[in-house]
C-alpha positions in Angstrom: -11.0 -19.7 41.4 -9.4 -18.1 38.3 -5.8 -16.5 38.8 -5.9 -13.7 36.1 -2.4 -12.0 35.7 -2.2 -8.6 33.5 1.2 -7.6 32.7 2.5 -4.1 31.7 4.8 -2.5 30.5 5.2 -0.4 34.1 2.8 -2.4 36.3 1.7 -6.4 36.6 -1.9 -6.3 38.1 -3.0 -9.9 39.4 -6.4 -10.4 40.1 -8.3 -13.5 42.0 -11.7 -14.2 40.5 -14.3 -17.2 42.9 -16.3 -17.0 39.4 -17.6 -13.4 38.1 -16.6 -11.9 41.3 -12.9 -10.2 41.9 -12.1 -11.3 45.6 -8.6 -9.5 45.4 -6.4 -7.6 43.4 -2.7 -6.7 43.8 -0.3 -4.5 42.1 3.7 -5.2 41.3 6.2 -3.7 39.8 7.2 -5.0 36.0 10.8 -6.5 37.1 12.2 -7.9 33.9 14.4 -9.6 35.8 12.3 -11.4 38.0 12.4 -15.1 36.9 10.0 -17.9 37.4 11.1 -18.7 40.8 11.3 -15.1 42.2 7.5 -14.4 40.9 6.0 -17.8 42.9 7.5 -16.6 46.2 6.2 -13.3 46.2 3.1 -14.7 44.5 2.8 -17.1 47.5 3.9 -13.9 50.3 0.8 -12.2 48.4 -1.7 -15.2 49.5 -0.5 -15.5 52.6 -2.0 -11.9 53.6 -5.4 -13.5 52.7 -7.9 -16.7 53.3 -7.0 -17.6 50.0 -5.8 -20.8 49.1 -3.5 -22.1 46.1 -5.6 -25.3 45.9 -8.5 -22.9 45.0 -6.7 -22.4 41.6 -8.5 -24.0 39.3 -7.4 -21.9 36.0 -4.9 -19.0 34.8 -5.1 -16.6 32.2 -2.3 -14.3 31.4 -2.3 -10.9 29.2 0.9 -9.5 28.5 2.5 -6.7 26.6 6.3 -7.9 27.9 7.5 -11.2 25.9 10.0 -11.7 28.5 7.4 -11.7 31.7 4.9 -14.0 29.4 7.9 -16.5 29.6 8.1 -16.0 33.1 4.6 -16.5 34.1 3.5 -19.3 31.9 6.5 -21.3 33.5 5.6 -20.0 37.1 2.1 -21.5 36.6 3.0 -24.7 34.9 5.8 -26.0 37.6 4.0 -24.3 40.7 -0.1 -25.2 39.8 0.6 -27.5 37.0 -1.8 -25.7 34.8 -1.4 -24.3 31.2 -2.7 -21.1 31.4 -4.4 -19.3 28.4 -2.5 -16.5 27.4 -4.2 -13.9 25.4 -3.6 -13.3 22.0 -5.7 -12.3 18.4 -5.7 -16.2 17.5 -7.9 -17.0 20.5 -12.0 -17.0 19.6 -12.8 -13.4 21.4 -16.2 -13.8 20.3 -15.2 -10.2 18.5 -14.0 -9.2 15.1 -10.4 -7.4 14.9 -10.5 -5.4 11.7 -7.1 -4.0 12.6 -4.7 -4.6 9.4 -2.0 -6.1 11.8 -4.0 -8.4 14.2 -1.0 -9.8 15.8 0.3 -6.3 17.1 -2.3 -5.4 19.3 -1.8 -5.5 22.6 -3.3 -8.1 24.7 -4.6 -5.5 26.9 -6.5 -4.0 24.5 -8.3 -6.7 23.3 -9.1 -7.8 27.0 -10.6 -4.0 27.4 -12.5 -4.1 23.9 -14.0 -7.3 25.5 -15.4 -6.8 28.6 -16.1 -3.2 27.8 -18.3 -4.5 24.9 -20.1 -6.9 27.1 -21.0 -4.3 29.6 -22.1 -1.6 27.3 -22.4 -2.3 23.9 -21.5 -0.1 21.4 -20.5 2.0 19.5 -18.0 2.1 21.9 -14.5 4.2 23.1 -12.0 2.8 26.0 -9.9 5.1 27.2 -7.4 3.2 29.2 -4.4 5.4 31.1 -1.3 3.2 31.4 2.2 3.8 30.4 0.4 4.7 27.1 -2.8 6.4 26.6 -4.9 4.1 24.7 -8.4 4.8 23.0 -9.9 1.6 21.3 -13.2 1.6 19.3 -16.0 -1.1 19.0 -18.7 -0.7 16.7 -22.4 -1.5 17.8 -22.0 -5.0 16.3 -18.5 -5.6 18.2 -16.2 -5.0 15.2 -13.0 -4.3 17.4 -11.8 -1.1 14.4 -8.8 -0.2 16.3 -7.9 3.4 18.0 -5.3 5.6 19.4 -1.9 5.6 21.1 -0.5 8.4 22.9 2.4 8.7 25.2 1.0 7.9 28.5 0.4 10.8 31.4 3.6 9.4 33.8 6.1 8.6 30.6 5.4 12.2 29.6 6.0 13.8 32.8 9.2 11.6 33.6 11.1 12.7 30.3 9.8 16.1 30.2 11.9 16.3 34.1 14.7 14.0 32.5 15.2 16.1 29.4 15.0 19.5 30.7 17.1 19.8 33.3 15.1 23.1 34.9 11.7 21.5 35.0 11.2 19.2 38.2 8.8 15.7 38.5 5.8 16.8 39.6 2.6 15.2 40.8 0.2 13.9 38.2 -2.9 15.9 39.8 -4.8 18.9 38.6 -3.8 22.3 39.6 -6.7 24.8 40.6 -6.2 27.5 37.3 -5.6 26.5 34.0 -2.5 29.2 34.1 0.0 27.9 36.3 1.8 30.8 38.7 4.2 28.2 39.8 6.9 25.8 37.2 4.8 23.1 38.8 1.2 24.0 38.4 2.7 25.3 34.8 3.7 21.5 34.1 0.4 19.7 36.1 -1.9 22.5 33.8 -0.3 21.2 30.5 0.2 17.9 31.2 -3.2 17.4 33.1 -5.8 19.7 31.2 -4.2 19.0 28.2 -4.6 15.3 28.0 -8.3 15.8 29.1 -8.7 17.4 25.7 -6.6 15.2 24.0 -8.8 12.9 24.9 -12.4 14.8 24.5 -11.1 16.0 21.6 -10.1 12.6 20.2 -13.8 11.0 20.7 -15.0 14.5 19.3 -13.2 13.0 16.2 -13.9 9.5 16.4 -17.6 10.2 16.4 -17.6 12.3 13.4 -15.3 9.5 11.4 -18.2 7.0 12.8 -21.0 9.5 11.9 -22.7 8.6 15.2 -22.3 9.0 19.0 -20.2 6.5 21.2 -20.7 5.4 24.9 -17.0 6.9 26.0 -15.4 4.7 29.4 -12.3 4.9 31.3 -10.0 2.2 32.9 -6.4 2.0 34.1 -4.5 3.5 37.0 -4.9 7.2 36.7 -8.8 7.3 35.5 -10.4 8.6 38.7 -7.8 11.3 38.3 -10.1 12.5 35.1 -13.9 11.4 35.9 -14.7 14.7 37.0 -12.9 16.9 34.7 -13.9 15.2 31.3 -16.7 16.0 29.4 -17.0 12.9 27.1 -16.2 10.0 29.8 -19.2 8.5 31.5 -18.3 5.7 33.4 -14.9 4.7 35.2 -13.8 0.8 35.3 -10.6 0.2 37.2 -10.7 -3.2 36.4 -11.6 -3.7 33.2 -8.4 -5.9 31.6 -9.0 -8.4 34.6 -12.8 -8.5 33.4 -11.9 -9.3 30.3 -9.4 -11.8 31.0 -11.8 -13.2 33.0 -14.7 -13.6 30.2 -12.2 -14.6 27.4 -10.9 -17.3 29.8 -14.1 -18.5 30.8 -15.1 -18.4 26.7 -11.8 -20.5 26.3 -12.9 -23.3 28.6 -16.1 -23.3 26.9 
């Protein structure tokens, strides 16, 4: 079994693979104060809710956006399973070409979605993942990772749009039913929701005419189902799309 941890910047996702198939998944908060210690005890209160084993831990691959946590995780796994994990990162063979100027700035993330996106659809290709940014990353039809977009993610927006004006509350990240809100609230869900749908259809709208061809356009992170019906442009949800693609570069790795 493969342990696949994905931290972010709001949320660590950890994922149990028994080979291509993800037996269980959880979902943590990013504490950046949680050290080594702290993370293998609540690892090990997360197994015990399960027929999982630790001696079924055969590997561990870790993608991370938070240096800190990286530290944290890759000591966790070394004193508690005594394995080195492989930690994701533009010097490992992807099987992919980065043609972004600054390899070593892109997010570990990303490159695990460019990955297993790629291997399930080809390309050209657009992932749209909605985290604590909004990411859209490009693949060519050859696999050519280009690069993409960053945006201020749906829940950052809404939390300092309520911490910076003091008359506008939090609201729920859902979509109202008219595009012109009667209420401050529906006001706030109509811009915040219908407008980053056509942020986004407008963005691939762009990305195809830069690429002078159409693109297969997918969708991952934690607020995706939130937009499958209401955008024109996405075709396919995959909630777990960085733990695929941890998987596939881990199992490349041990290759």
């Amino acid at each position: 079994m493969l342990l696949a941890i994905d931290i972010g910047n709001t949320n660590i996702v950890i994922g149990i693979f028994e080979d291509s198939i993800l037996k269980k998944q959880w979902r943590l908060s990013s504490t950046i104060t949680r050290t080594a210690d702290e993370s293998w005890i609540l690892l090990k209160l997360l197994f015990e809710s399960t027929p999982l084993s630790f001696d079924q831990i055969k590997g561990i691959a870790i993608a991370s956006v938070v240096p800190g946590l990286t530290h944290v995780f890759t000591l966790m796994a070394k004193l508690n399973f005594g394995i080195e994990p492989i930690v994701v990162n533009h010097e490992l063979d992807l099987g992919i070409n980065i043609l972004y100027q600054t390899p070593d700035t892109v997010g570990a993330d990303r490159l695990c979605n460019a990955i297993a996106g790629y291997s399930k659809f080809g390309g050209p290709l657009v992932i749209v993942d909605f985290g604590t940014a909004t990411t859209l990353d490009v693949l060519t039809e050859t696999g050519d990772y280009l690069g993409g977009i960053i945006a201020p993610g749906l829940e950052l927006t809404a939390s300092v749009l309520h911490q910076r004006a003091a008359m506008l509350p939090r609201v729920a990240l859902k979509f109202p039913p008219r595009i012109i809100g009667n209420t401050t609230e529906t006001s706030i869900q109509s811009g915040l929701m219908y407008g980053s749908i056509e942020m986004i259809d407008g963005m691939i709208r762009r990305i195809e005419a830069e690429l002078e061809r159409p693109v297969i356009a997918i969708a991952t992170g934690g607020l995706a189902y939130a937009f499958s019906d209401q955008s024109q442009r996405l075709t396919q949800i995959e909630p777990h799309l960085t733990l695929e693609g941890l998987r596939l570069i881990y199992e490349r790795a041990r290759r």
